[in-house]
gemmi code that builds the backbone of each chain (N, CA, C; Angstrom):
import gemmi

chains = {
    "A": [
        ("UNK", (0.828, -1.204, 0.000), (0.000, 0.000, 0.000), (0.868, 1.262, 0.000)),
        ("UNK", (0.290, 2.545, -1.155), (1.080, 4.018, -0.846), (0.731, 4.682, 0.070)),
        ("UNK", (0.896, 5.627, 0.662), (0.510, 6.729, 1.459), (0.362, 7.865, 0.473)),
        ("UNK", (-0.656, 8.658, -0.073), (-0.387, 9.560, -0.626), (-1.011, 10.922, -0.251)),
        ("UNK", (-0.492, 11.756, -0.118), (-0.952, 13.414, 0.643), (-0.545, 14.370, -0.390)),
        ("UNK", (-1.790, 15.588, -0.072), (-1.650, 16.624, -0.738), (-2.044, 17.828, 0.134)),
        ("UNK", (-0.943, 18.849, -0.026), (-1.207, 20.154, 0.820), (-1.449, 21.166, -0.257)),
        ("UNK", (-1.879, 22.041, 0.832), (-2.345, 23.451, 0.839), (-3.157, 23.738, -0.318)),
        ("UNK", (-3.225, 24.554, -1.433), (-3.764, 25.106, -2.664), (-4.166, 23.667, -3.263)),
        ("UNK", (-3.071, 22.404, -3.815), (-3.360, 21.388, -4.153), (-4.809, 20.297, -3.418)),
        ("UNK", (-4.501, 20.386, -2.238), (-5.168, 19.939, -1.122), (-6.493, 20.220, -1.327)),
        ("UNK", (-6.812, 21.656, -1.634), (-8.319, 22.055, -1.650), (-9.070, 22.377, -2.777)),
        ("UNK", (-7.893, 21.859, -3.945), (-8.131, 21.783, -5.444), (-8.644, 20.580, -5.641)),
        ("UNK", (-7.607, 19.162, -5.475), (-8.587, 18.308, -5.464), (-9.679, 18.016, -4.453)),
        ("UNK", (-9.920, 18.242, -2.895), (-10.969, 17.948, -2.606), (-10.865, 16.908, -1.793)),
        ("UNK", (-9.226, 16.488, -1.185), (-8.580, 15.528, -0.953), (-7.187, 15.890, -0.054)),
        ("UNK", (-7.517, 15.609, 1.168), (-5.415, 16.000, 1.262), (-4.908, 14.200, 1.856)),
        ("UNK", (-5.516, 13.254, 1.841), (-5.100, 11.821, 2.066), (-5.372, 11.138, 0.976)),
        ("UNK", (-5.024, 9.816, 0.303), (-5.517, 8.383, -0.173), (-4.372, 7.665, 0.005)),
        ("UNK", (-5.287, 6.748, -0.442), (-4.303, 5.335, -0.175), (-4.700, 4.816, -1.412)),
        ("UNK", (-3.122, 3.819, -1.822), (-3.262, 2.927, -3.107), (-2.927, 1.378, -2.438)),
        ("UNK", (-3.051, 0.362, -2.954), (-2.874, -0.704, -2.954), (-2.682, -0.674, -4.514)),
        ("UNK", (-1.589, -2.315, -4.483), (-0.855, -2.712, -5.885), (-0.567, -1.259, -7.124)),
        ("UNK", (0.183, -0.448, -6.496), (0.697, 0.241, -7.290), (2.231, 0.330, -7.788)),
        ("UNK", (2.490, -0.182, -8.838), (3.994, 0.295, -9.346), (5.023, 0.795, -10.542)),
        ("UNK", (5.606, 1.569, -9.953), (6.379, 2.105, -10.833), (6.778, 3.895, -10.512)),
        ("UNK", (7.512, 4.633, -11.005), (7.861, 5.823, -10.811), (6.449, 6.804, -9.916)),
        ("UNK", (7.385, 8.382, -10.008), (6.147, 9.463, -9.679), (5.775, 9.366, -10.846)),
        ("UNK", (6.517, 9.940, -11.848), (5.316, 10.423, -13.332), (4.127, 9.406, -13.310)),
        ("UNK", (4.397, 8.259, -12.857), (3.544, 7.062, -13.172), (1.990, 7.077, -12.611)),
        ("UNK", (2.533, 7.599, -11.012), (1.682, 7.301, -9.856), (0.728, 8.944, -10.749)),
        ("UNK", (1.123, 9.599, -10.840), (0.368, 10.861, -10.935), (-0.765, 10.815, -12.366)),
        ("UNK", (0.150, 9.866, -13.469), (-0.389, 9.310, -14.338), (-1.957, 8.744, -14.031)),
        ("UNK", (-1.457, 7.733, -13.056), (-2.377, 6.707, -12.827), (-3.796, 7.585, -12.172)),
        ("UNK", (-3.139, 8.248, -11.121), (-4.512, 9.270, -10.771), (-5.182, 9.697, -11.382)),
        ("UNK", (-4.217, 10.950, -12.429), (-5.169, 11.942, -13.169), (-6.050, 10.939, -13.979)),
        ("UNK", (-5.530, 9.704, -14.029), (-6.084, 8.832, -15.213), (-7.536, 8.193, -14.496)),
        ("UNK", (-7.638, 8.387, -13.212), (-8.838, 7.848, -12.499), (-9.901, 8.628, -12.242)),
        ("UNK", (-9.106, 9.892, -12.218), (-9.729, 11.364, -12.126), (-9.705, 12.509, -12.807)),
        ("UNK", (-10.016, 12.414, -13.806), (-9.967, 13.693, -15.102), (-9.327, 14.773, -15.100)),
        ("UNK", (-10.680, 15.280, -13.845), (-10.538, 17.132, -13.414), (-9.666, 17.002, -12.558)),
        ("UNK", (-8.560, 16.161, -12.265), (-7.510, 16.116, -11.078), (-5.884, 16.817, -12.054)),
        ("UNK", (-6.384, 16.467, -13.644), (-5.312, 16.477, -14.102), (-4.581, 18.168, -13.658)),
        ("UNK", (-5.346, 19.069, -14.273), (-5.071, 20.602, -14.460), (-4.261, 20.954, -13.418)),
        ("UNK", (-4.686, 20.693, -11.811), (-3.819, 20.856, -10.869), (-2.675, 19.727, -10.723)),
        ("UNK", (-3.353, 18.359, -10.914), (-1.677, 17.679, -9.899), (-0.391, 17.628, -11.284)),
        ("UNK", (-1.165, 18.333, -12.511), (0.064, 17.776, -13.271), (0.427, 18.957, -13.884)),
        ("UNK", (0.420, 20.079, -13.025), (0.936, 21.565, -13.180), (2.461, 21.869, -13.016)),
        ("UNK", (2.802, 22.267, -13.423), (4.611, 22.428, -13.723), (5.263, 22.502, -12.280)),
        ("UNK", (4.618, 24.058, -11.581), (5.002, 23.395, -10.136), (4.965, 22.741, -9.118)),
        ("UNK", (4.187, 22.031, -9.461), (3.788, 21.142, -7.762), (5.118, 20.374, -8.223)),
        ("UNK", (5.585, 19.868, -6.886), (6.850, 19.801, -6.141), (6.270, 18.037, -5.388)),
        ("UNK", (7.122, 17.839, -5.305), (7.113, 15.506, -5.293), (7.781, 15.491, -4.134)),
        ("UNK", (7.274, 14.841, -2.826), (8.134, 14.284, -1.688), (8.092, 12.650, -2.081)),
        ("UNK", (9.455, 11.724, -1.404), (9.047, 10.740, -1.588), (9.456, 10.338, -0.458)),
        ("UNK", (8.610, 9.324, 1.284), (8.944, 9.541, 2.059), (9.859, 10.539, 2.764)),
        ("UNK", (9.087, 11.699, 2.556), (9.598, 13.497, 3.002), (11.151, 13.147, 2.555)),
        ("UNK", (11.033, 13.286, 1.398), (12.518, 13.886, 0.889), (12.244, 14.427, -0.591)),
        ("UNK", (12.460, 15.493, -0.731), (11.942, 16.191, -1.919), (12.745, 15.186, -3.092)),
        ("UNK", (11.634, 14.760, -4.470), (12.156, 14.103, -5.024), (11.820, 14.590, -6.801)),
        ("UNK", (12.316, 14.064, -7.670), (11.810, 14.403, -9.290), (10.704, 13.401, -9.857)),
        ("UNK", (10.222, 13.502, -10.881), (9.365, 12.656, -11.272), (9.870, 10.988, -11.711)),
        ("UNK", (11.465, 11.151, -11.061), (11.621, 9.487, -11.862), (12.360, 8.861, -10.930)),
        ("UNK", (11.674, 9.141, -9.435), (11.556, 8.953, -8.331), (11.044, 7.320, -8.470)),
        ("UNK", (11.396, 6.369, -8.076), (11.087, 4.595, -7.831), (9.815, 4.609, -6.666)),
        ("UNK", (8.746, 4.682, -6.641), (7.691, 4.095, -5.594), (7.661, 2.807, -5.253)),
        ("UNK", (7.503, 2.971, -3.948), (7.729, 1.056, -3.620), (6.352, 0.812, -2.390)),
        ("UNK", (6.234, -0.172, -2.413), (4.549, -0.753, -1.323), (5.389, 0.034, 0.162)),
        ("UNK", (4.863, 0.654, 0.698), (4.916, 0.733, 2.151), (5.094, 2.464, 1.834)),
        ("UNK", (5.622, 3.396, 0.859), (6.107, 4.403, 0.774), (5.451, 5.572, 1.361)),
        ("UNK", (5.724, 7.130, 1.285), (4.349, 8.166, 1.705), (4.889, 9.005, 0.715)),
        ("UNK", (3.897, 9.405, -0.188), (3.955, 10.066, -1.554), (3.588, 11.523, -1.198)),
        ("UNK", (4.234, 12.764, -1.238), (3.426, 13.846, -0.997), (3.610, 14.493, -2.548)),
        ("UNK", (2.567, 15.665, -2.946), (2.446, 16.614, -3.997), (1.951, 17.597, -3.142)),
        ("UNK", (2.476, 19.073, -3.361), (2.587, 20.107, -3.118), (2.901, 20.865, -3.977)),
        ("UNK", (2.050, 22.522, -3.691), (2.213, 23.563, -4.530), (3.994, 24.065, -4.013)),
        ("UNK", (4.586, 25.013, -4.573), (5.982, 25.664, -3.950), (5.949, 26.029, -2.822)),
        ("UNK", (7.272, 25.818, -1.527), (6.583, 26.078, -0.560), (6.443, 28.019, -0.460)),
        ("UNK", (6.024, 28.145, 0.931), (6.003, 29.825, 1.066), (6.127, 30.290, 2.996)),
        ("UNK", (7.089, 29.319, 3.228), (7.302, 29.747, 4.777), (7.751, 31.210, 5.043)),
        ("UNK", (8.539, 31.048, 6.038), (9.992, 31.803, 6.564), (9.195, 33.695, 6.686)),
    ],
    "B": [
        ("UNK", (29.355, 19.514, 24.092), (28.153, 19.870, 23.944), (27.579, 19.249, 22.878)),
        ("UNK", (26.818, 18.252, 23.385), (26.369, 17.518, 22.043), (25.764, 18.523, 20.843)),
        ("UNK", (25.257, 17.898, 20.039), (24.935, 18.589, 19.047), (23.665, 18.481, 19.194)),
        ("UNK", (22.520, 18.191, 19.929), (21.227, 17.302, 20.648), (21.003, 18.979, 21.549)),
        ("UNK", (22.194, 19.101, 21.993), (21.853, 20.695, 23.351), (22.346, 21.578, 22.022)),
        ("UNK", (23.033, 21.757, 21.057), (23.582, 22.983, 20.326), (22.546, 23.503, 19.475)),
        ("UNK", (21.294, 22.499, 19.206), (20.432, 22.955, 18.215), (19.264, 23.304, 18.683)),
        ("UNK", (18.643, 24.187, 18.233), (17.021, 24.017, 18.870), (16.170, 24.390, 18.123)),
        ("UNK", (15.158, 23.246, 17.196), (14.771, 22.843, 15.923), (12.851, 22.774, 16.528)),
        ("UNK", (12.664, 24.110, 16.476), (10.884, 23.600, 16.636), (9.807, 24.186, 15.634)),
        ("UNK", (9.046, 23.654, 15.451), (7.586, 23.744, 14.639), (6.342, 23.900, 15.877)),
        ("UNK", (6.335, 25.384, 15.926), (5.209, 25.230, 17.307), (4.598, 26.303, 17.128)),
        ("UNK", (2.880, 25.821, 17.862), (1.420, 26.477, 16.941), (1.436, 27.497, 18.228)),
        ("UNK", (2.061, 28.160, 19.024), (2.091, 29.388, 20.192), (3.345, 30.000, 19.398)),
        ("UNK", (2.977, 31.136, 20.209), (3.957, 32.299, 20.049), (4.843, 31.939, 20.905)),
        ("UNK", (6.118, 32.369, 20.246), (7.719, 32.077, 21.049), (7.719, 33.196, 21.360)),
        ("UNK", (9.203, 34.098, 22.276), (9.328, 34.602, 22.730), (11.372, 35.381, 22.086)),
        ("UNK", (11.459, 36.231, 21.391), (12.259, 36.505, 20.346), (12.975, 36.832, 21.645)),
        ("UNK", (12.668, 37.840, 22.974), (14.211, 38.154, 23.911), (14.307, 36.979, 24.566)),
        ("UNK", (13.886, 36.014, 24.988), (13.632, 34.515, 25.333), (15.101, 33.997, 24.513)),
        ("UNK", (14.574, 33.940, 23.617), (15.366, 33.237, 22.459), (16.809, 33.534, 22.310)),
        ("UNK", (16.779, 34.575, 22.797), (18.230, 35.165, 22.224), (19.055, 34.900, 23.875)),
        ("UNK", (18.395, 35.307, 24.650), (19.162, 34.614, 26.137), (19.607, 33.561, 26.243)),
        ("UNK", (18.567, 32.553, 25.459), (19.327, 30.834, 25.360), (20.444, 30.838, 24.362)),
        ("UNK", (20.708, 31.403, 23.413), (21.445, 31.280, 22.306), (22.970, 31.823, 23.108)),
        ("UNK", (22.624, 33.182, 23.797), (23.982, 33.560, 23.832), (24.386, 33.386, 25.078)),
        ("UNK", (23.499, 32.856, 25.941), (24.047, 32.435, 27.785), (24.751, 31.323, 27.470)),
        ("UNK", (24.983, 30.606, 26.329), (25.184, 29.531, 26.597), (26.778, 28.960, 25.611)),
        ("UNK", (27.085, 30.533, 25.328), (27.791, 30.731, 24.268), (29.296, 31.030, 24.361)),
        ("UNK", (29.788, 31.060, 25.906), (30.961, 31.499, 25.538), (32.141, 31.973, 25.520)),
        ("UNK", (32.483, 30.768, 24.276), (33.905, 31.224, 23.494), (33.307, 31.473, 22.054)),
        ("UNK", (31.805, 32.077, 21.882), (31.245, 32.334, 20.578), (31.065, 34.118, 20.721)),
        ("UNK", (32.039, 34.881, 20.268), (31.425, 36.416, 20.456), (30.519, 36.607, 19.239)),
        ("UNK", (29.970, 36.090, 18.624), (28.793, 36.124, 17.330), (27.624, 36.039, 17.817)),
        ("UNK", (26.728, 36.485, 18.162), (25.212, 36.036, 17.467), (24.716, 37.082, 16.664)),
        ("UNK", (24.137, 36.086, 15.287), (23.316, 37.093, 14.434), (21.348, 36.285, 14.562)),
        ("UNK", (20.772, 37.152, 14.780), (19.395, 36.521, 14.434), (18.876, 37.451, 13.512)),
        ("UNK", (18.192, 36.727, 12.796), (16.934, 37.251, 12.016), (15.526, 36.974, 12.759)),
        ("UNK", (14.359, 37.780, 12.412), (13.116, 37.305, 13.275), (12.144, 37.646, 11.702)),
        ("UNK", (11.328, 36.801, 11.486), (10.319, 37.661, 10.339), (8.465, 37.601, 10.975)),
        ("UNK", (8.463, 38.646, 10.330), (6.718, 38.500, 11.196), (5.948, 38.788, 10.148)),
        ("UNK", (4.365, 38.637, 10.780), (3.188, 38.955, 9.958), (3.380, 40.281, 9.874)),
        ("UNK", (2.958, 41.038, 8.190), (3.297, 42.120, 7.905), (1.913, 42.506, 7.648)),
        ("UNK", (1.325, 43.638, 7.435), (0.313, 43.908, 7.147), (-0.213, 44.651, 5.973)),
        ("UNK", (0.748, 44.573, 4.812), (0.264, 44.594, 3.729), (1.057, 44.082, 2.966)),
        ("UNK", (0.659, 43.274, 1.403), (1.717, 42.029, 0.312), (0.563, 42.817, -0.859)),
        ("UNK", (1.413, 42.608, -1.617), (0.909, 43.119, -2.910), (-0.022, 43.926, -3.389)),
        ("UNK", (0.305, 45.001, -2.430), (-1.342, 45.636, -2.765), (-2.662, 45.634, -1.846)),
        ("UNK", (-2.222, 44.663, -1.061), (-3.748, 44.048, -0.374), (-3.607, 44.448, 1.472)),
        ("UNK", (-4.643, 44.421, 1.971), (-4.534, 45.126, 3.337), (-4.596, 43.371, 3.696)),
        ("UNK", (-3.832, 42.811, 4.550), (-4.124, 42.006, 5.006), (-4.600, 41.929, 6.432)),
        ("UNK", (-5.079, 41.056, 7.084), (-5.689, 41.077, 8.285), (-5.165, 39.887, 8.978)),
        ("UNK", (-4.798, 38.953, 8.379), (-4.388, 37.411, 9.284), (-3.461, 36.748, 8.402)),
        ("UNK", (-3.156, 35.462, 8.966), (-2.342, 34.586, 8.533), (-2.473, 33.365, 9.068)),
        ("UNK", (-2.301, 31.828, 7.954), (-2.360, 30.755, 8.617), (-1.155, 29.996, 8.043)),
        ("UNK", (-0.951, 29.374, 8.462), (0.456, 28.903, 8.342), (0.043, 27.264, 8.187)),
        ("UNK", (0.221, 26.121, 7.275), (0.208, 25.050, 6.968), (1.427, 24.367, 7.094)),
        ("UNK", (1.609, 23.083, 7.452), (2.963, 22.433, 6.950), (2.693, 20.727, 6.905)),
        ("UNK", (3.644, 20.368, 6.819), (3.677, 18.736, 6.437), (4.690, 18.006, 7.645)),
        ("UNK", (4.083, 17.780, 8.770), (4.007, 17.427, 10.199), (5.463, 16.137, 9.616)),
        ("UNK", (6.472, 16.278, 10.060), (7.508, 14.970, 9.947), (8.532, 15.464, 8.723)),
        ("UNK", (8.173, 16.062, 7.499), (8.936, 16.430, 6.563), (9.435, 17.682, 6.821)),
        ("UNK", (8.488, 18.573, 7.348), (8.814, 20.097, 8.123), (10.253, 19.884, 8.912)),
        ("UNK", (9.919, 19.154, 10.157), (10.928, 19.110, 10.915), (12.324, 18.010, 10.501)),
        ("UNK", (12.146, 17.666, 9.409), (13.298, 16.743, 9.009), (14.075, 17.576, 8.167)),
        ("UNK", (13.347, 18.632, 7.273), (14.102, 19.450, 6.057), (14.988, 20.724, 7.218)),
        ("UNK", (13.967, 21.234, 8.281), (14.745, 21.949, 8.877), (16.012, 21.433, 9.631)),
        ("UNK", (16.099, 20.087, 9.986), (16.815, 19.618, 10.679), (18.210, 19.628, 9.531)),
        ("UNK", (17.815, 19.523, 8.289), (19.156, 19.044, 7.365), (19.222, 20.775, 6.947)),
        ("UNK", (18.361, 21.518, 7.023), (19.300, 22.804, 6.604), (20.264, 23.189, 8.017)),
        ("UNK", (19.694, 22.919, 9.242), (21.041, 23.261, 10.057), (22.484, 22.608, 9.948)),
        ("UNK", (21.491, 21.526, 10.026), (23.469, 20.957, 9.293), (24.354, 20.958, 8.810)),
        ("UNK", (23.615, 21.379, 7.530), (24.079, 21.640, 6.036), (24.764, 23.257, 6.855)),
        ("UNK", (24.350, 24.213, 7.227), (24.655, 25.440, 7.619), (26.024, 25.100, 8.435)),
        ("UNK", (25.755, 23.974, 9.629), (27.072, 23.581, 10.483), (27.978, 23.142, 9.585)),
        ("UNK", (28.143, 22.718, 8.390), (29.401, 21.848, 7.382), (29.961, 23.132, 7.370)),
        ("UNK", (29.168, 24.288, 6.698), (30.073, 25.036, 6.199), (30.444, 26.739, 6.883)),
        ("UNK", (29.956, 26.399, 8.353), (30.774, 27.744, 8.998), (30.741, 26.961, 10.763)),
        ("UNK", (31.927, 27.336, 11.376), (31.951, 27.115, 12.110), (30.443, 27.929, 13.418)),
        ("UNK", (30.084, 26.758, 13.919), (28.728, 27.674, 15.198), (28.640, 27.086, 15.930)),
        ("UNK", (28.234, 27.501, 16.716), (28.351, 27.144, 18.250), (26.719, 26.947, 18.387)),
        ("UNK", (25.375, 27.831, 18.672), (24.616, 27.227, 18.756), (23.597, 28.007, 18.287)),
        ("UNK", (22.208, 26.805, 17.521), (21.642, 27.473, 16.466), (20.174, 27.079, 17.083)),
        ("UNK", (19.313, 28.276, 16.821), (18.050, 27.917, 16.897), (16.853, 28.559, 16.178)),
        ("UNK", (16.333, 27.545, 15.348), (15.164, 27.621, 14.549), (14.031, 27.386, 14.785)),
        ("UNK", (13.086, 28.567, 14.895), (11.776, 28.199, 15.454), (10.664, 28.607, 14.450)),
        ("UNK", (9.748, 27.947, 14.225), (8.549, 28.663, 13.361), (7.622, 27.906, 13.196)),
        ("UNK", (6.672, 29.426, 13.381), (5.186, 28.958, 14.063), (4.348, 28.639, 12.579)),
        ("UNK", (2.990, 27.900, 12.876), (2.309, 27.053, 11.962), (0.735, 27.407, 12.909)),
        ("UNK", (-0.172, 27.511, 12.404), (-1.548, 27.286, 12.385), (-1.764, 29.385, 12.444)),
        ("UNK", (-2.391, 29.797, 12.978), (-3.193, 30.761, 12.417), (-2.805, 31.691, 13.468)),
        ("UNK", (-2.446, 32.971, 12.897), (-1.612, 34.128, 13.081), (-2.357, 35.431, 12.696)),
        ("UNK", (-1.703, 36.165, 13.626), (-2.354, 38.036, 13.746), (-1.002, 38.756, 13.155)),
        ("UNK", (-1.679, 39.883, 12.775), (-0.558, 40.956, 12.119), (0.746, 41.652, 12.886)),
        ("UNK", (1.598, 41.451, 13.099), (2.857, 41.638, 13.753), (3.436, 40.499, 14.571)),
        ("UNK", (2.294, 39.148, 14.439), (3.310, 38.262, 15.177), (4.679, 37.653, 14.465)),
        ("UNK", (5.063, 37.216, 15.281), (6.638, 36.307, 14.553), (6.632, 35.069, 14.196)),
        ("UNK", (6.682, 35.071, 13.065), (6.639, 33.583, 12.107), (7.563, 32.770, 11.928)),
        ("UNK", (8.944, 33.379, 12.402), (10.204, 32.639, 12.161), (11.052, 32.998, 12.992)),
        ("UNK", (12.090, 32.383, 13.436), (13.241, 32.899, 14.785), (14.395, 31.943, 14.286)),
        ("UNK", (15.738, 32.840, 13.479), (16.752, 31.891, 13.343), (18.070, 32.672, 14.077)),
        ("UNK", (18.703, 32.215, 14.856), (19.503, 32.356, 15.594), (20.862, 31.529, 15.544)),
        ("UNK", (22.128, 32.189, 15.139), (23.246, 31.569, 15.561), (24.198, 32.016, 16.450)),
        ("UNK", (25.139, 31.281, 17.025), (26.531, 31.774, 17.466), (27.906, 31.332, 16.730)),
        ("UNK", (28.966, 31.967, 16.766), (30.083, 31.470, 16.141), (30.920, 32.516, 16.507)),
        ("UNK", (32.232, 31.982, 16.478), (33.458, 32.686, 16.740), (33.551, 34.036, 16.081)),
        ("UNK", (32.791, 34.060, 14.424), (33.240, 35.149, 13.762), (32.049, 35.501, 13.451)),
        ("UNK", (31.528, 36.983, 13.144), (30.570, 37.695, 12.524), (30.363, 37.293, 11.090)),
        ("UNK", (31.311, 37.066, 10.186), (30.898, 37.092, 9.052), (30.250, 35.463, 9.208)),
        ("UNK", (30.858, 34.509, 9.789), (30.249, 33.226, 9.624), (28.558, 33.186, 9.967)),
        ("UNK", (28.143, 34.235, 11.286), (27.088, 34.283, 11.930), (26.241, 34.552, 10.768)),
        ("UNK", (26.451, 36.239, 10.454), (25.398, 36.708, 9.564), (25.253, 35.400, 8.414)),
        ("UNK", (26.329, 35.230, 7.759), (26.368, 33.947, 6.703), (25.551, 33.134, 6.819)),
        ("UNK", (25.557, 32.349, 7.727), (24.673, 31.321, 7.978), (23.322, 31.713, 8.026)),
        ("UNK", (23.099, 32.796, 9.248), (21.517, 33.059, 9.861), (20.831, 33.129, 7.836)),
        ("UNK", (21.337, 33.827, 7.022), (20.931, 34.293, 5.930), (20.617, 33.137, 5.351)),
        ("UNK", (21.780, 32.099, 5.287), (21.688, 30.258, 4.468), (20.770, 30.116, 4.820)),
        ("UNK", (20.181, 29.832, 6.382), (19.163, 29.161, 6.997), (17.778, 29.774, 6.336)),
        ("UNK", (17.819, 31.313, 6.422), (16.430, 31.624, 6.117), (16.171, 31.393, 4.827)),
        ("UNK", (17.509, 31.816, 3.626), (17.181, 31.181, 2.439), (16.902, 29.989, 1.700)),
        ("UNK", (17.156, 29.025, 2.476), (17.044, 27.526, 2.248), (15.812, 27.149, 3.131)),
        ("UNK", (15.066, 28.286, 4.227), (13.766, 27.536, 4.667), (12.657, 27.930, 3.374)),
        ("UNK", (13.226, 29.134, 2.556), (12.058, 29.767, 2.322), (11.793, 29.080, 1.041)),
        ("UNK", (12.388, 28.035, 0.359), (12.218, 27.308, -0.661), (12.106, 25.628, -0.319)),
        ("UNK", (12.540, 25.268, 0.219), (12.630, 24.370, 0.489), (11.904, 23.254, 1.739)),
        ("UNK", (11.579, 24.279, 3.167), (10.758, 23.876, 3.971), (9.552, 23.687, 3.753)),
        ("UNK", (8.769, 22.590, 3.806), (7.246, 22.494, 3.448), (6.481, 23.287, 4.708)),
        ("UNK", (6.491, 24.577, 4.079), (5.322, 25.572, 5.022), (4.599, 26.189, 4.097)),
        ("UNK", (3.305, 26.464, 4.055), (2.340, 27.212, 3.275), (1.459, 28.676, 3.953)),
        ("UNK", (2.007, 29.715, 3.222), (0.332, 30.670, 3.580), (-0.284, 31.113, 2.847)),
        ("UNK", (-1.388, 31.348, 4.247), (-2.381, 31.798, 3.780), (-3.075, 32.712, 4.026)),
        ("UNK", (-3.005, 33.697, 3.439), (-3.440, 35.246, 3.665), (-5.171, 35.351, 3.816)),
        ("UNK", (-5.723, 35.982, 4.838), (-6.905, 36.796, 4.761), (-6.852, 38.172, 5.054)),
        ("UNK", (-6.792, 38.300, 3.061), (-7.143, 39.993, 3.257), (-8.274, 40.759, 2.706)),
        ("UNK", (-7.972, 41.800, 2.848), (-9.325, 43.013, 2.909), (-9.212, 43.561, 1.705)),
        ("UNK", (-10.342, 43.555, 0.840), (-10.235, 44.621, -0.338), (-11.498, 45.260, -0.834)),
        ("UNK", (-11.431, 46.636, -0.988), (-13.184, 46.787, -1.722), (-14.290, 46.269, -1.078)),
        ("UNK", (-13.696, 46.306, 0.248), (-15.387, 45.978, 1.678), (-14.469, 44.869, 1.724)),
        ("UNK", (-14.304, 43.613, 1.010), (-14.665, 42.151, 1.347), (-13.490, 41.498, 1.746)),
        ("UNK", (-13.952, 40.541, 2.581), (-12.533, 40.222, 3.532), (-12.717, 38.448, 2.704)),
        ("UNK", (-11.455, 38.143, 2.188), (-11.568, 36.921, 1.554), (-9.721, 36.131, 2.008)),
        ("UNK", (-9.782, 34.722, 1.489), (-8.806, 34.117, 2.183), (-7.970, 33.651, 0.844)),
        ("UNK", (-6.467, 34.022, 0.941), (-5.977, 33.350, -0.367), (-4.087, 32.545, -0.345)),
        ("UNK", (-3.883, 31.803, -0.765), (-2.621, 30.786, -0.730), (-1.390, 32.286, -1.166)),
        ("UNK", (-0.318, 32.060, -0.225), (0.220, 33.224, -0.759), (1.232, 32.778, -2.501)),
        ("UNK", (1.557, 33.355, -3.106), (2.440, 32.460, -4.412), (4.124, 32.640, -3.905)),
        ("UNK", (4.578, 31.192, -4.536), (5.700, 31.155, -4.329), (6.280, 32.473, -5.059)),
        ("UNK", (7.676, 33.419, -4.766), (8.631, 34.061, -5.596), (9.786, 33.805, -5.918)),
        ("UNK", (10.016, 34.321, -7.537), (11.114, 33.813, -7.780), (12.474, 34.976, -7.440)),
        ("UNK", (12.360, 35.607, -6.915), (13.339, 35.870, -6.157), (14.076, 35.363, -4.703)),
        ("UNK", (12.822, 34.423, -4.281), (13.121, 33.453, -3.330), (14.006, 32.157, -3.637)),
        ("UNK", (13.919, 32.015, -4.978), (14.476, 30.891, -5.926), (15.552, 31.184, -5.757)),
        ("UNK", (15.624, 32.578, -6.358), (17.035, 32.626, -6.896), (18.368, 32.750, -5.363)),
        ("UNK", (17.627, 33.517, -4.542), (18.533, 33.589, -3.243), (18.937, 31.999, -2.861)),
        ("UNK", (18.127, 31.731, -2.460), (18.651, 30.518, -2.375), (19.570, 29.469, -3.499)),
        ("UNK", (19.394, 30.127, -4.884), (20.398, 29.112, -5.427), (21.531, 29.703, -5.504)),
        ("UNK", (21.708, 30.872, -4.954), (22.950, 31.301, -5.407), (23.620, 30.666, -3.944)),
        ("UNK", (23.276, 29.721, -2.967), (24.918, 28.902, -2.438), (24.844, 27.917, -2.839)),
        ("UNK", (24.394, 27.171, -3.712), (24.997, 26.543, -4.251), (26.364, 26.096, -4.616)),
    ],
}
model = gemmi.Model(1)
for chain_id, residues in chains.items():
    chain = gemmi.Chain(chain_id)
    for i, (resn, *xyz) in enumerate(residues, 1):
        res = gemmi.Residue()
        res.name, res.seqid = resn, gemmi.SeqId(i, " ")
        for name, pos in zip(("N", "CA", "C"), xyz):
            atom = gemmi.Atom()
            atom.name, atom.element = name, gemmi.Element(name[0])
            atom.pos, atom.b_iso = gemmi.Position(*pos), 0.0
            res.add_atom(atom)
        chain.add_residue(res)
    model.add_chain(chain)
structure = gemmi.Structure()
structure.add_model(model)
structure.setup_entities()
């Protein structure tokens, strides 16, 4: 199973800031693939130039390896400090 | 002094205390004649817009792990004695303090150096989000603030 989370702007775009996958594999591009591909109107936001890929909280690129047990985050840029 | 007492790494939804802060940093300091801090707070106006509040979002475990590797990363490359990063998360008034970075070190230029690394590497890189409620034309509405790319660029230039 993935862990997958979405914050802030993303978060309240889709309508969603948790899911969970079972039998999923292969890269991020993949996993994000597979979503927008489950969810249409998900595409416009999660597959926007900036949202930004954790892969178990470590900022990662789209050709990032997902593996069963992982926690997937997508996020807009951050804006602390 | 371990490195466990030299750091002090928090994500906390109360207000800290900025002369607080600076007593622990430098009572505890010394053969460090340096401290530089920066403090940043809720401002009350961004682009035009009167703002009225602030909420602050983050990603509970990745927050405090990215801050933990920018101090480090800051300790490789200047000598310090002791550093502390604090910044607040959930929902904020206009002049409070959103951030508290604090170092010590033997030399001034290393201090300022760093305190600057730290804030430039939180402000891209730490998973924190805001969120502005401001005032315009009567109506008081709530909005994600946008990343800048002048925030980008500070930070890539240590690279």
């Amino acid at each position: 199973m993935i862990r997958v989370l979405f914050f802030a702007s993303l978060r309240e775009q889709l309508g969603t800031g948790e899911m969970r996958l079972d039998d999923f594999s292969g890269d991020i591009a993949a996993l994000r693939e597979s979503l927008c591909g489950e969810r249409p109107e998900w595409r416009q936001y999660l597959a926007s130039d900036p949202i930004r890929t954790a892969l178990n909280q470590v900022l990662v690129g789209a050709d990032a390896t997902v593996a069963d047990g992982d926690e997937v985050a997508f996020f807009p840029p951050v804006t602390g400090g | 002094m371990s490195m466990k007492t030299r750091n002090k790494i928090l994500v906390c939804s109360e207000a800290f205390d900025a002369a607080t802060e600076y007593r622990a940093l430098q009572g505890g300091a010394c053969s460090d004649g340096a401290c530089a801090i920066f403090v940043g707070s809720v401002r009350d106006f961004n682009d035009g817009n009167d703002i009225r509040g602030l909420a602050l979002e983050h990603y509970p475990g990745m927050t405090e792990k990215s801050l933990d590797g920018i101090v480090a990363d800051a300790r490789a490359r200047w000598p310090l004695g002791r550093v502390s990063l604090l910044h607040r998360v959930g929902s904020m008034q206009i002049n409070d303090e959103i951030v508290f970075v604090g170092v010590t070190s033997p030399h001034r230029q290393a201090a300022f150096a760093a305190c600057q690394y730290i804030m430039d590497r939180l402000k891209t890189e730490a998973p924190f989000w805001k969120r502005e409620t401001i005032h315009s034309d009567g109506v008081t509405k709530e909005r994600w603030v946008e990343a800048r790319d002048s925030d980008r660029e500070a930070a890539g230039s240590w690279a």
